[in-house]
ZAMARGU-4260 file (C-alpha; in steps of 0.2 Angstrom, whole numbers, plus 5000, padded with zeros to 4 digits):
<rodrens>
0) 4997/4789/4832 | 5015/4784/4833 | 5022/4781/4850 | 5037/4796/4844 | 5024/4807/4839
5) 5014/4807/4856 | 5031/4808/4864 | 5029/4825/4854 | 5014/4831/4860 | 5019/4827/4880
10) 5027/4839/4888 | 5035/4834/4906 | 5038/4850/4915 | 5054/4845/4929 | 5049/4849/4947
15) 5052/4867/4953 | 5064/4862/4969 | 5064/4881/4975 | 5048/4886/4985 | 5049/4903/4979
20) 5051/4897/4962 | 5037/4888/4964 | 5027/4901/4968 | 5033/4912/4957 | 5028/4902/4943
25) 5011/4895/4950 | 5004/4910/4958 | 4994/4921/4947 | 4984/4934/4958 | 4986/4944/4974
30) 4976/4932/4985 | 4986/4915/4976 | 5000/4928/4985 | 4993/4930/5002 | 4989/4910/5002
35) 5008/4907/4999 | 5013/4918/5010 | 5000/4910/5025 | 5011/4896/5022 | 5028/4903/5026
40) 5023/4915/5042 | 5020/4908/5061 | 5001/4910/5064 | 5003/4927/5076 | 5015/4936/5063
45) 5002/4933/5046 | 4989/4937/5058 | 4997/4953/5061 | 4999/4956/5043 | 4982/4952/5038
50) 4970/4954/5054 | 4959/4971/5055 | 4954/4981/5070 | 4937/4974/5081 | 4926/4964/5072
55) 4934/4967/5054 | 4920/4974/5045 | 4929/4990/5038 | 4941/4976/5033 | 4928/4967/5023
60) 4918/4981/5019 | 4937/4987/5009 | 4934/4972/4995 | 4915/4974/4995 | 4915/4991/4991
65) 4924/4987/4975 | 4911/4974/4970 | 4898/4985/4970 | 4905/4994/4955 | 4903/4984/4938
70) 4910/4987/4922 | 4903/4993/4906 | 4914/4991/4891 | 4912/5001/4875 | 4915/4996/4857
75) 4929/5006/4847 | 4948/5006/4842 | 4959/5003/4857 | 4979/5006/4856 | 4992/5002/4869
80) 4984/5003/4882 | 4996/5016/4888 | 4998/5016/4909 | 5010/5031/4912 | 5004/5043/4921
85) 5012/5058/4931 | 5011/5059/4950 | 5016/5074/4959 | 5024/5081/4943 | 5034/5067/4941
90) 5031/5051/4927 | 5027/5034/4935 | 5024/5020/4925 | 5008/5016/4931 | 4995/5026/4944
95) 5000/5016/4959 | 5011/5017/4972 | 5021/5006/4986 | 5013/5014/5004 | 5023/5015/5018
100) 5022/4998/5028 | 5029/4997/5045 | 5042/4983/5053 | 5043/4974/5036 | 5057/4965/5042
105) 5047/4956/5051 | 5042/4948/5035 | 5056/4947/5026 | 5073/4947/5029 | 5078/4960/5017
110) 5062/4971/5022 | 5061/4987/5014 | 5078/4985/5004 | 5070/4973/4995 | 5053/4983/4993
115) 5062/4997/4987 | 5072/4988/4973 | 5054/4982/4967 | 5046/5000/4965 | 5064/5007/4957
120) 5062/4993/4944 | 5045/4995/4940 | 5047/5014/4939 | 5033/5018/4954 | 5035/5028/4969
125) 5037/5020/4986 | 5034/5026/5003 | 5045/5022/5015 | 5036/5021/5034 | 5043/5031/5050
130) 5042/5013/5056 | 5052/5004/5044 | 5067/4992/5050 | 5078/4997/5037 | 5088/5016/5037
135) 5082/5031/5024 | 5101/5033/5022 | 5100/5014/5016 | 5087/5016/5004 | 5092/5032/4994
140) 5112/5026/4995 | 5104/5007/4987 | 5091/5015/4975 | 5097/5032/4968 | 5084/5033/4954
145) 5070/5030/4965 | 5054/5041/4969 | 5056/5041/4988 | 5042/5047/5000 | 5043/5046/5016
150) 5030/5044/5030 | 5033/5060/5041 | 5025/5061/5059 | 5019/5080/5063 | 5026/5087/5080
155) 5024/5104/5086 | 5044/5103/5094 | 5052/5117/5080 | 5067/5110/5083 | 5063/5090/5080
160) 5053/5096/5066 | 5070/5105/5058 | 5081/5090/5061 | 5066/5077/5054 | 5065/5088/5038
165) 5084/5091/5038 | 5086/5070/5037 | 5073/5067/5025 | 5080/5081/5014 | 5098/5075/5015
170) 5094/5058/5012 | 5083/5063/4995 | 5065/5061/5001 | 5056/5071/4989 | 5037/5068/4996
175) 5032/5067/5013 | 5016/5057/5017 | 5009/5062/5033 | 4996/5051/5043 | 4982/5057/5053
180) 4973/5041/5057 | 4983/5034/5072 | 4980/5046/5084 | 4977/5029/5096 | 4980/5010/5091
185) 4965/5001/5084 | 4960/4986/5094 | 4968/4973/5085 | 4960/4957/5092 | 4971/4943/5081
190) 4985/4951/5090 | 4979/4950/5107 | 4973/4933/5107 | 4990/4924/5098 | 5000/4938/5112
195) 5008/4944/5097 | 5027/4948/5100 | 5042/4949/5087 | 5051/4936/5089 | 5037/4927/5096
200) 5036/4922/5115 | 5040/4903/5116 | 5023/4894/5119 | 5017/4876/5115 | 5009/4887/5098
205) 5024/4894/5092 | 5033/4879/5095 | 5021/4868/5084 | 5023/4886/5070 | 5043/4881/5072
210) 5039/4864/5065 | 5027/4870/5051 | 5039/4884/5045 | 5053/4882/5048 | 5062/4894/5035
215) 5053/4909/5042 | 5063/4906/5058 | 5078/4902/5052 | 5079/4916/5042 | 5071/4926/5056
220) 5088/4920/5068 | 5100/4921/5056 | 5094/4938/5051 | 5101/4955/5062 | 5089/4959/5075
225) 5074/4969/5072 | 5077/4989/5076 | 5068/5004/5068 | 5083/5016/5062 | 5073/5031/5058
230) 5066/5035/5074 | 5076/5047/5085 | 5092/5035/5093 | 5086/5041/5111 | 5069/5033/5108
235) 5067/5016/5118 | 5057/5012/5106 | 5072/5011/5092 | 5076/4995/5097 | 5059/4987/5105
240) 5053/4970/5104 | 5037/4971/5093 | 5021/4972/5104 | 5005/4978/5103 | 5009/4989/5120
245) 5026/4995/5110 | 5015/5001/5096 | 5003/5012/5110 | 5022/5016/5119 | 5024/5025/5101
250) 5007/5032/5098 | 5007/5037/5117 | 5020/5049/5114 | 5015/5054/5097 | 5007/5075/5098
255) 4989/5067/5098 | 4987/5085/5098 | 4994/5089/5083 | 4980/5098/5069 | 4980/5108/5054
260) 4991/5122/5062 | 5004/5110/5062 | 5001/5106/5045 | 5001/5123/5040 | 5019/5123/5046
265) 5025/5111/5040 | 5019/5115/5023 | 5029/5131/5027 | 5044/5122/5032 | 5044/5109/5015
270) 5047/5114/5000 | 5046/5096/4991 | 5028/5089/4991 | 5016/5083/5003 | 5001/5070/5003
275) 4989/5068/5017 | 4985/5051/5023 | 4973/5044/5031 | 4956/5053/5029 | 4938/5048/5022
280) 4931/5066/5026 | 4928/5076/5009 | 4928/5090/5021 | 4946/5086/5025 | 4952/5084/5008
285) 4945/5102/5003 | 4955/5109/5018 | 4971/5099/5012 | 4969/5108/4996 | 4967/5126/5002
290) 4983/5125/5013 | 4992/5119/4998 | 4995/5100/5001 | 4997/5093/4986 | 4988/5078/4987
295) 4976/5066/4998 | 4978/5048/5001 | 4958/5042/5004 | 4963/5030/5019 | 4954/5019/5032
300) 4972/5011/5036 | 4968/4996/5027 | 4953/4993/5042 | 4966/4993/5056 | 4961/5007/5062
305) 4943/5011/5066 | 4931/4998/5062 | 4916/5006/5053 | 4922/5017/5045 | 4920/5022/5028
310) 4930/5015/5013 | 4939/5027/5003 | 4928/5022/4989 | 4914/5028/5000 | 4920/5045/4997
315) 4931/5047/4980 | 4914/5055/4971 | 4911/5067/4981 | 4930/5072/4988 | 4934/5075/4968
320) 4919/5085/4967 | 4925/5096/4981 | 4942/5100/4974 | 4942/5098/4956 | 4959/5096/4951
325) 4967/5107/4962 | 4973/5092/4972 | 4979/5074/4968 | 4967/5060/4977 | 4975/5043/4980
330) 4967/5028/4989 | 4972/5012/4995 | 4963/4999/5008 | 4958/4984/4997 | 4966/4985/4981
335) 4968/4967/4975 | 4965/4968/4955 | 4969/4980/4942 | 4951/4981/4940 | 4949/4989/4957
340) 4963/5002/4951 | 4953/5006/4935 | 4938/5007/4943 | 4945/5020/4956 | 4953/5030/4943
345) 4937/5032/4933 | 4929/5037/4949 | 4942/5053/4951 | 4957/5044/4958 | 4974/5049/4952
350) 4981/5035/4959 | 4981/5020/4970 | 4991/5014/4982 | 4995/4994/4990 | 5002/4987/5006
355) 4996/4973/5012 | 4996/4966/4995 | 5017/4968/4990 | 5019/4960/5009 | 5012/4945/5002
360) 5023/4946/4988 | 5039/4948/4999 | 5032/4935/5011 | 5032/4922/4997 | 5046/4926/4986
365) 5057/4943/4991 | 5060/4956/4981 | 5054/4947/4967 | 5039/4943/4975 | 5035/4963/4976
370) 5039/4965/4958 | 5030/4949/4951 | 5012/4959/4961 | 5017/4975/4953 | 5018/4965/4938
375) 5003/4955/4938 | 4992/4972/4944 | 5000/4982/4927 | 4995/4967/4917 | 4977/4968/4926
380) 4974/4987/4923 | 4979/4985/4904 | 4969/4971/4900 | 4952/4977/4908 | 4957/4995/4901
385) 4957/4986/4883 | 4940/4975/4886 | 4932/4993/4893 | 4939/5002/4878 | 4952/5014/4885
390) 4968/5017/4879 | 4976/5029/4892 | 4976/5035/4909 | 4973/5053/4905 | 4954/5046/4893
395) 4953/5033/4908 | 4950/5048/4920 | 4941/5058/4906 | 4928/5044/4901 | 4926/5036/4920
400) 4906/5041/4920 | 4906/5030/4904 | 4912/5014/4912 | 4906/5010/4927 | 4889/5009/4935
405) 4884/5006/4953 | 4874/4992/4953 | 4868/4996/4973 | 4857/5008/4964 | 4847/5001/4951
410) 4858/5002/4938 | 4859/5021/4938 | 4874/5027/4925 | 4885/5039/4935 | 4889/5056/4928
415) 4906/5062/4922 | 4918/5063/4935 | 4930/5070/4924 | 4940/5086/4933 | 4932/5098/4921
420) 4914/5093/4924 | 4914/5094/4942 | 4924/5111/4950
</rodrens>
């Protein structure tokens, strides 16, 4: 071979000066993201992002659960595959959504601005948290187009309830997501042994975290400081420093109280739509239906809650069972692969939902970051719907006893969990 002809065949790629670039362009799954994005953060602030309650089993337990599920592809003509969907009557591009994520500022500069302009682009909802560091107002005036939910705290005060409604209404919130699994703080032990603050306390620790990553603090200082804008203004609490006792302050003065009565109202009070979040109780989810919720997000709170506890995939059987299709059933905790939102979905899912796994994308590369996960997930879902033999969400649904097996239990075939086989 000619010297000019292997000059042909060699192809010297130039050196990707950008580190968000770099990752962009070298990172090709969720945990590729979350290994970036361990690079960027000070130890006590990744920690805070990725650390579960006590001794983390509900955390581990979320990715095992999915394992335990293999796949059983079919031969036959596959078209597409087609991801659209319908959530809550309106089309999304795929069955997942963007779940609300508190203090993402923290991560971020841009925070949930730049969240949001990743779910408006790729045509999903996204659900904007109570505790988010960035104003409703700010979202719906920066992203007309986008499905916005927001994630609405129950109070028995009438009149906080009215002006709360009143806000989300004004501001173009269509969906309100209300959680019911942080009735007290999990014990989040990464937390208390780094003596998590935001900014971080000055120690010999965070000092050697200035040297190791140093853009994080930089862009931390430069950045405005860190205040939650959809809390009432009154609230000391608005403008906090992030602590683990600030979080309890919050819960503290929450309506711990606060039970399907006040659900009742409120679904009296709101005429857009409501989801449930937060529940693993099949009990619960056939109560959300007959007060007219219309839909459930399966939740252990990505096992920063209670430890031990079921994972939503523990439950998705038997809570579609209960309700038929009277009610739409998302879940999150653990979602890292498209696989793991095909397999919910063929399990009677209508939808999945990601939190942790987008902060890892805005961690390492901002809003495109977000958008490059979303991405990768999409692609995931249509290629294992292709090699399973699917070519829509709706026949997904429909054939989802076909697919899977659960291989905990001798390789039995599960039934149908199509809607129409199980009311």
């Amino acid at each position: 071979m000619k010297v000019s002809e292997a000059r042909q065949l060699i192809q010297i790629k130039a050196p990707i000066l950008s580190r968000q670039r770099r990752v962009l362009a070298n990172a090709f799954n969720v945990e590729e993201y979350r290994k970036a994005a361990r690079k960027v953060l000070p130890t006590g602030i990744f920690d805070y992002l990725d650390g579960g309650s006590e001794d983390e089993v509900t955390l581990r337990r979320n990715r095992a659960v999915f394992d335990a599920w293999a796949l059983m592809p079919s031969w036959g003509p596959v078209s597409g595959p087609d991801t659209t969907t319908t959530l809550l009557g309106k089309e999304s591009a795929l069955p997942l959504t963007l779940t609300p994520t508190g203090a993402t500022r923290l991560f971020h500069p841009e925070g949930e601005a730049a969240v949001a302009a990743a779910a408006d682009r790729a045509g999903i909802p996204y659900g904007l948290a109570g505790l988010s560091t960035v104003a409703m107002e700010t979202i719906a005036e920066r992203q007309p187009n986008l499905d916005r939910w927001f994630n609405f705290g129950l109070t028995s005060d009438a009149q906080a309830l009215k002006d709360k409604l009143a806000r989300c209404e004004a501001a173009g919130f269509t969906t309100l997501i209300v959680g019911v699994d942080t009735r007290a703080l999990g014990s989040r032990e990464r937390d208390l042994h780094n003596g998590f603050t935001a900014p971080p306390a000055l120690t010999l620790s965070t000092i050697a975290d200035i040297a190791r990553r140093p853009a994080w603090w930089i862009n931390f200082l430069k950045a405005d400081g860190i205040s939650f804008p959809n809390l009432d203004p009154r609230s000391a609490a608005a403008t906090s420093m992030i602590t683990p006792a600030m979080w309890q302050d919050i819960l503290g003065h929450s309506d711990a109280t606060s039970g399907w009565q006040e659900l009742e109202a409120l679904r009296q009070a709101w005429s857009g739509k409501i989801v449930l979040k937060g529940c693993v109780n099949p009990a619960d989810v056939a109560k959300a239906s007959r007060i007219g919720l219309d839909a459930v997000q399966l939740s252990n709170h990505g096992g920063r809650q209670l430890d031990h506890m079921l994972s939503p995939m523990d439950v998705l059987q038997e809570s579609r069972q209960r309700v038929g299709d009277s009610i739409e059933i998302y879940v999150d905790s653990g979602i890292r692969r498209g696989s793991d939102i095909l397999k919910a979905l063929a399990l009677g899912a209508d939808a999945c939902s990601i939190g942790r796994a987008y902060l890892y994308g805005l961690v390492a590369a901002g809003s495109s970051g977000v958008g490059r996960i979303i991405e990768i997930l999409a692609d995931e879902l249509r290629r294992t719907m292709t090699l399973v033999g699917v070519s829509s969400i709706p026949e997904l649904k429909a054939r989802g006893g076909e697919i899977l097996r659960d291989i905990r239990h001798s390789g039995e075939i599960l039934e149908s969990t199509a809607s129409g086989d199980t009311k």
